[in-house]
C-alpha positions in Angstrom: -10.0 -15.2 -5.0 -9.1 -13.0 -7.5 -7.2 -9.5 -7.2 -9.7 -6.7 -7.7 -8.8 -4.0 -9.5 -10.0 -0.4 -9.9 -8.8 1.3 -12.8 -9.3 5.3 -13.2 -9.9 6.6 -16.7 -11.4 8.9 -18.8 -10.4 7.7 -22.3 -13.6 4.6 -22.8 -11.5 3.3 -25.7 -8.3 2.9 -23.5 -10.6 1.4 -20.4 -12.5 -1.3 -22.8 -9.0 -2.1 -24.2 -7.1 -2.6 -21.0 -10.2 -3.8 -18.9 -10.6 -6.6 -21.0 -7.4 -7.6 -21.3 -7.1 -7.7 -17.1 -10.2 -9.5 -17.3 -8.3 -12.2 -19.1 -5.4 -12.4 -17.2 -8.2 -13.0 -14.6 -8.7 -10.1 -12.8 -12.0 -8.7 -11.3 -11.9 -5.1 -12.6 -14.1 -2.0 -11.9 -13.8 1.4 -13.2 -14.2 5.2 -12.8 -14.0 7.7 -15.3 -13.0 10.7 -13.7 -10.9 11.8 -10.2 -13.8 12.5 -8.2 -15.1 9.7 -8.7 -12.2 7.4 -8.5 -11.6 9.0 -5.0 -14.3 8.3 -3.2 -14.2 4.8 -4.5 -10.7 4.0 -3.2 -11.5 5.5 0.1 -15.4 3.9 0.4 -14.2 0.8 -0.8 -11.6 -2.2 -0.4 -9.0 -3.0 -3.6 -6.1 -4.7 -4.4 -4.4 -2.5 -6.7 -5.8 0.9 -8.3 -4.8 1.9 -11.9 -4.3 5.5 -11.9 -4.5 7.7 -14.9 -2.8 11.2 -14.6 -5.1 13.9 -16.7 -8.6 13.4 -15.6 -11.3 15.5 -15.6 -13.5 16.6 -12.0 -9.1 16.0 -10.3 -6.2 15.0 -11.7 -4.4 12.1 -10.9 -1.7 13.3 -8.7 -4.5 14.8 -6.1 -6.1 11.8 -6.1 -3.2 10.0 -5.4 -2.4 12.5 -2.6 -6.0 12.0 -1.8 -5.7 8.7 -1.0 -3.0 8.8 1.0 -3.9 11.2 3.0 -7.3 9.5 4.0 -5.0 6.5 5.3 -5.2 3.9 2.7 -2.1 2.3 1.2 -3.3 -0.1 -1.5 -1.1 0.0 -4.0 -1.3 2.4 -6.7 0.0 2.4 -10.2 0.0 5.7 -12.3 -0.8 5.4 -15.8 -0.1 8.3 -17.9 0.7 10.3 -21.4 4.0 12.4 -19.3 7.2 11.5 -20.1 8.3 14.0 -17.9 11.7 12.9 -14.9 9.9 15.4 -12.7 6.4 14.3 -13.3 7.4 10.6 -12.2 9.2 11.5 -9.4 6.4 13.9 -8.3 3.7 10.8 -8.2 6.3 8.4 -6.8 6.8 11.2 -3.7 2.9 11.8 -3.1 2.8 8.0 -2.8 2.3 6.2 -6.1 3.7 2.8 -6.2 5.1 2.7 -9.9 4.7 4.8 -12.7 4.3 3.8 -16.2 3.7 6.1 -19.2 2.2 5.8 -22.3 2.5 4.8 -24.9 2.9 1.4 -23.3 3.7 -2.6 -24.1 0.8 -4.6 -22.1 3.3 -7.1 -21.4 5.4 -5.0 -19.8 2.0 -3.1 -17.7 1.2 -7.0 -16.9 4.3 -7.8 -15.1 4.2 -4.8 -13.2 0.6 -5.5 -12.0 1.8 -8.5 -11.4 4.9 -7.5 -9.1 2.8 -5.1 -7.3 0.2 -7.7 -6.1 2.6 -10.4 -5.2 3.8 -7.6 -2.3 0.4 -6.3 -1.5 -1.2 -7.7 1.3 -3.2 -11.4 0.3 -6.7 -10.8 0.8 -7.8 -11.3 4.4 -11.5 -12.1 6.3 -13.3 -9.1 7.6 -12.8 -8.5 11.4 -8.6 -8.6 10.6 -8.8 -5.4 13.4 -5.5 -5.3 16.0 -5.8 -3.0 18.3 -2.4 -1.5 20.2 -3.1 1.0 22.9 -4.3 4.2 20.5 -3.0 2.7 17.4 -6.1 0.7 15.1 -4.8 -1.3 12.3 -7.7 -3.0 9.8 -5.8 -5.3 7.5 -8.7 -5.7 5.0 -9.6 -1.5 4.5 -5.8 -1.1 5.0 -6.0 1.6 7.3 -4.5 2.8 10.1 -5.6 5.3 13.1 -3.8 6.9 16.3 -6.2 8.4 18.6 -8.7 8.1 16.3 -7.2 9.6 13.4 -5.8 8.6 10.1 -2.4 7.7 10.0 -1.0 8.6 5.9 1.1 5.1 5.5 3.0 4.4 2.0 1.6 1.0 0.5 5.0 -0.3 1.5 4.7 1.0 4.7 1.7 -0.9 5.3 2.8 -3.7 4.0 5.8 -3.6 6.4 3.6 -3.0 9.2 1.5 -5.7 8.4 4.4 -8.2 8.5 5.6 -7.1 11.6 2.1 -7.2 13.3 1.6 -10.7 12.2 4.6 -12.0 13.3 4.9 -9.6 16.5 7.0 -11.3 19.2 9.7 -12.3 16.8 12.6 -11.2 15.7 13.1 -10.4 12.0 15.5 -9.8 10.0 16.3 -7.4 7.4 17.0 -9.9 4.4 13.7 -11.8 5.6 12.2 -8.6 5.5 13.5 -7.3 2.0 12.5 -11.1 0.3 8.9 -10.6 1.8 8.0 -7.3 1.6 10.0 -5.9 -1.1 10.6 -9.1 -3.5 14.4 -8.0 -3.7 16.7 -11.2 -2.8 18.5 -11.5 0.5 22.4 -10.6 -0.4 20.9 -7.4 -1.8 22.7 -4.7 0.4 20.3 -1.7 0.6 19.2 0.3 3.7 15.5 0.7 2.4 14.5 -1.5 5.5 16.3 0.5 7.8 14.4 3.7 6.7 10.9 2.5 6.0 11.5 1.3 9.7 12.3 5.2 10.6 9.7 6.6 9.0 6.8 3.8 10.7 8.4 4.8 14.1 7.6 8.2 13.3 4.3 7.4 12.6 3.5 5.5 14.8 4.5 7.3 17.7 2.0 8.4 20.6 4.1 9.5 23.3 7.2 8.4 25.1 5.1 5.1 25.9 5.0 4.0 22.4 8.8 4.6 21.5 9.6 1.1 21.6 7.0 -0.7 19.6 9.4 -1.5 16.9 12.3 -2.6 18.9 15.5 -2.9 17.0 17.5 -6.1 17.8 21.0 -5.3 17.9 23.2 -7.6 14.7 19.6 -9.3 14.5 16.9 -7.2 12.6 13.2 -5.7 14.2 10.5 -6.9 16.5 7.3 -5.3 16.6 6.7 -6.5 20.4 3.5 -4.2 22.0 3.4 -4.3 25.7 1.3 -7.5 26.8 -0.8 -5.3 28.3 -1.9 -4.3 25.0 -3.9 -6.7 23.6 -5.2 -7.5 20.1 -9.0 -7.1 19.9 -10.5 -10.2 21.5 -11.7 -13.0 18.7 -10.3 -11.1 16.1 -6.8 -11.3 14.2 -4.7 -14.4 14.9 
């Protein structure tokens, strides 16, 4: 199935130029042409990757961005913008963008970044993906995620790193299997990224003294998501 794309812009020459060439590369792409609308997209509907431009009319880009977040979805979201900017980059990147490329721009280049950014999103799963651990609700397909019934603001990688240790809860993992298949980076690269993306899900994730443990570090080994058994998945649904 392919990726499915929503790309936010205002400029119709600048949409019809890079829709069609996503559309080639084989991409299923939908638009919006201002912030308003391109928020209550992302957060009504389910994407692979959302194109974000900066200056838009109705909301800029950055408070959509922040928009999204905070509503609990982490699909991955490139900014697209005009700013050259240090501090604008690193403004979008800490609200929760995923990359940032400005304009003017080689498609090639925009390509492989789409391209990187999919091959870490989550694949594409069947609806009723739902697990559900004692007050925390994680839905794999809207990529969102709830304690006590409400919204938990995840990071794209964040989710992505949840959803790995979900799927393979019980087992031990460790950090260079972690870094090769949630970040891409290879295995003898020494960075502590997993270490604090850990730290910050904990935080999180965390309910009460209960729920302390639901990402248990394995001492010399790596992490284990490992619920208490008497915490089921929901029944007939997940794996």
């Amino acid at each position: 199935m392919h990726a499915k794309i929503l790309f936010v812009e205002d400029e119709e020459p600048l949409r019809a130029l890079l829709g069609d060439r996503l559309s080639s590369e084989g991409y299923a792409v939908e638009y919006a042409s201002d912030g308003t609308k391109g928020l209550e997209r992302t957060t009504s509907e389910a994407f692979d990757l959302i194109i974000l431009d900066v200056m838009l009319p109705g909301m800029n880009g950055f408070d959509v961005c922040r928009g999204i977040r905070m509503a609990g979805v982490a699909t991955p979201i490139l900014m697209l913008t005009a700013r050259g900017q240090i501090e604008d980059k690193v403004a979008g990147l800490k609200i929760g963008a995923d990359d940032y490329v400005t304009k003017p721009f080689e498609a090639r280049e925009l390509m492989a970044r789409i391209e990187a950014l999919l091959r870490r999103a989550p694949t594409t799963l069947p609806r009723g993906a739902v697990y559900q651990f004692g007050p925390i609700r994680i839905d794999l397909l809207g990529t969102k995620v709830t304690l006590d019934g409400m919204k938990v603001n995840l990071s794209a990688r964040e989710f992505q790193l949840l959803r790995y240790l979900v799927e393979h809860r019980g087992k031990t993992l460790s950090r260079d299997e972690l870094l090769r298949q949630v970040w891409g980076y290879s295995a003898d690269a020494y960075t502590r990224t997993v270490d604090v993306h850990i730290a910050g899900l904990r935080n999180k994730l965390r309910a009460g003294p209960e729920q302390s443990d639901l990402i248990q570090t394995v001492k010399g080994m790596g992490y284990k998501f490992a619920p208490y058994s008497s915490i089921p998945a929901i029944p007939g649904r997940g794996r």
